[in-house]
C-alpha positions in Angstrom: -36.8 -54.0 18.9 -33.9 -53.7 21.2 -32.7 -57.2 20.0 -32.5 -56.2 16.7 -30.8 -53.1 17.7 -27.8 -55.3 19.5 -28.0 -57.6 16.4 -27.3 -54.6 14.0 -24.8 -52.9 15.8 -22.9 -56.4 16.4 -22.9 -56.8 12.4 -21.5 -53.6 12.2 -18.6 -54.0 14.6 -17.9 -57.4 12.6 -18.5 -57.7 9.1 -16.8 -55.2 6.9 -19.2 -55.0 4.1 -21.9 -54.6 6.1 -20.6 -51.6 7.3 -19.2 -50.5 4.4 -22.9 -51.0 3.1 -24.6 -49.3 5.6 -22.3 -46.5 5.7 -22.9 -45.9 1.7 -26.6 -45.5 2.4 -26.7 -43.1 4.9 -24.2 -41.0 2.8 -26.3 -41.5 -0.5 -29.6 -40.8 1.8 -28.2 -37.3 3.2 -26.3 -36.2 -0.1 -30.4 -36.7 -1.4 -31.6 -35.0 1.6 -29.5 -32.6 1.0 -30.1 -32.3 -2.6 -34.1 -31.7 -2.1 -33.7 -29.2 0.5 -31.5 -26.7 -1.1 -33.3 -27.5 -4.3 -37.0 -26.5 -2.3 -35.2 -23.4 -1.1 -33.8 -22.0 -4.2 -35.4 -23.8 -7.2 -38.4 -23.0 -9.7 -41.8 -25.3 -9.2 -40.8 -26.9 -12.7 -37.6 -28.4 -10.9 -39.5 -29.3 -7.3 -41.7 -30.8 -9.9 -39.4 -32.7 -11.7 -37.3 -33.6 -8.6 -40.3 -35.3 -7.2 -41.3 -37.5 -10.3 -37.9 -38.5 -10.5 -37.1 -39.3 -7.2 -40.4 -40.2 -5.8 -42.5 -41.4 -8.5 -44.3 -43.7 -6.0 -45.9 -40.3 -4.2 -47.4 -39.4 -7.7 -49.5 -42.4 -7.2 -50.2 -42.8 -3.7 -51.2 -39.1 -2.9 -53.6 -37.4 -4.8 -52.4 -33.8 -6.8 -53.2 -31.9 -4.4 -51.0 -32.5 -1.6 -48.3 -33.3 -4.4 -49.0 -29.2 -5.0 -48.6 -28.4 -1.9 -45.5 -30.0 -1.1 -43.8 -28.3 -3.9 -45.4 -24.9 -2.9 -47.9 -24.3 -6.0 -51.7 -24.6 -6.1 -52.9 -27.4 -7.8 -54.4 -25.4 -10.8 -50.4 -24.5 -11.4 -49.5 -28.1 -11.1 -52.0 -29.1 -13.5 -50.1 -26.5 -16.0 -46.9 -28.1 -15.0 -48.1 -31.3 -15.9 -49.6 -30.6 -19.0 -46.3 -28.6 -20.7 -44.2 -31.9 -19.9 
């Protein structure tokens, strides 16, 4: 592991477009980050909802409803309706 550590930070202290890379997706993964939090805090269940079947899909089908309910702060009986207008 600490090889690989020495081997990525050499890559970024030498090639340019690595770093420029890297540097994108860190920005893109905390503008998301950002993105879902404030949209947890402040949005409806419909757009947590939506969030997550756009941006996650995979969680859809790895965890069952349930747990997809409670991450987005409904029960899974109000889930089921959310699922069923779209």
């Amino acid at each position: 592991m600490v090889a690989y550590i020495a081997a990525h930070k050499k890559l970024l202290e030498t090639n340019l477009a690595y770093n420029i890379l890297i540097r994108e997706y860190v920005a893109d993964e905390a503008m998301r980050y950002y993105k879902r939090q404030l949209l947890f805090i402040t949005g409806n269940a419909k757009d947590r909802y939506e969030f997550i079947c756009e941006n996650y899909p995979h969680l859809l089908l790895e965890f069952p409803l349930k747990f997809i309910a409670t991450m987005i702060g409904v029960t899974p009986t109000q889930l089921s309706r959310l699922r069923n207008k779209k």
